[in-house]
C-alpha positions, 0 to 999 in steps of 0.5 A: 500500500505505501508503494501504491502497488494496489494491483499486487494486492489485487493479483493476491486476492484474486490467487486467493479466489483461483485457489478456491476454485481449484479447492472446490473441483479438487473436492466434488462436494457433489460426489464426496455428499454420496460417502462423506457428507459431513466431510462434503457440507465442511468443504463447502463451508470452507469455500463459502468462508472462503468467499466471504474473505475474498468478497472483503478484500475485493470490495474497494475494486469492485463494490457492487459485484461484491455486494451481490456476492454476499447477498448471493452467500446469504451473508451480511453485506456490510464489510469491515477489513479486519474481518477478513483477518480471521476465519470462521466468521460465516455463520451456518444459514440457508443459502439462497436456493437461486442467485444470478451469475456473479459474470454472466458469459454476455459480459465476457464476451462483450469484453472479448468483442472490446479488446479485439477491437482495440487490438493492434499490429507490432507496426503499429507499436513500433510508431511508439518510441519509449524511453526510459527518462530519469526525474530530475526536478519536480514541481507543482504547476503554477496554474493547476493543482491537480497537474506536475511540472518534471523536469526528465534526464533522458541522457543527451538531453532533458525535457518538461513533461506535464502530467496529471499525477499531483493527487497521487505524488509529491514533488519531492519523492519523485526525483531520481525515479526512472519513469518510462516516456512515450518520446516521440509524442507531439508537445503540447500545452498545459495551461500555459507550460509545454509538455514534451511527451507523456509518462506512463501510468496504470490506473485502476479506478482512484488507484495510481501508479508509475510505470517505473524502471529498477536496476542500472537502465540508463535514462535515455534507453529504448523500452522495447 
């Protein structure tokens, strides 16, 4: 979290929901009924405790779908985080008899027809040219609080790039990160300073982070 790396949690917590699922077709509660149902309804028990876990640790990301989860499992649908530190919590109660598909195959599959889409070719890529570039100053744009002014090392030469990341960093801690920089994007005006590129960020939601280069990469190598 002090890293701002929330995908990394949100890549455990969905582990965690894989490993559930490979729990429960390891087990075929299904069949395991026929000889042992005190062992089936316990494996079924640990799969609904399971999800009530990972419907917590989900829910910053995804609120609604969550909630109907719960509703789904019967469970309470307020949420404290620290309730997903224990197990065991999930009272025995009749689960629901019919509940709707969590992610119906329709929205799969307009996610599938979306990325097709949006596909492109390796010639298209290579138009883009990126660069690894070093922060060497950083400031806040005079004219706009939401907006940083840096200033980028990119080995022969240096350029200010404006980027709206002032809600999620400090002027201060970004100096000396290698951030990696789309070079050869035409410049542009933000309120009133030109920006000479863009750097790269993954968003999810209100989380943020910078796409940021580790080891002996020298500022001003192509990011491939």
């Amino acid at each position: 979290m002090r890293e701002l790396k929330f995908h990394v949690a949100l890549e455990e917590a969905m582990a965690y929901v894989k490993a559930l699922n490979r729990y429960i077709n390891e087990k075929k509660p299904w069949e395991l009924f026929k000889k042992d149902p005190k062992e089936a309804r316990a494996a079924l028990y640990r799969v609904v405790e399971g999800l009530r876990i990972a419907s917590i640790l989900l829910t910053p990301a995804m609120p609604d779908k969550m909630a109907e989860l719960r509703r789904a499992l019967g469970l309470k649908e307020e949420v404290r985080l620290e309730e997903a530190e224990r197990w065991g919590l999930a009272e025995s109660h009749p689960i629901p008899e019919e509940a709707p598909v969590l992610f119906p195959k329709e929205e799969r599959r307009a996610a599938s027809k979306e990325e097709a889409r949006e596909s492109i070719g390796i010639e298209d890529f290579a138009k883009v040219e990126l660069r690894v570039a070093q922060v060497v100053a950083a400031e806040r744009h005079p004219n706009a609080d939401r907006l940083l002014v840096l200033r980028l090392s990119l080995g022969n030469e240096e350029r200010t790039v404006v980027s709206g990341i002032a809600k999620w960093y400090r002027p201060e801690e970004l100096v000396g990160k290698k951030v990696v920089l789309v070079a050869n994007l035409k410049p542009a005006k933000l309120r009133g300073i030109e920006s000479q590129g863009m750097i790269l960020a993954a968003q999810e939601g209100e989380a943020l982070a910078l796409v940021t280069v580790e080891g002996e990469v020298p500022p001003g190598a192509v990011v491939k």
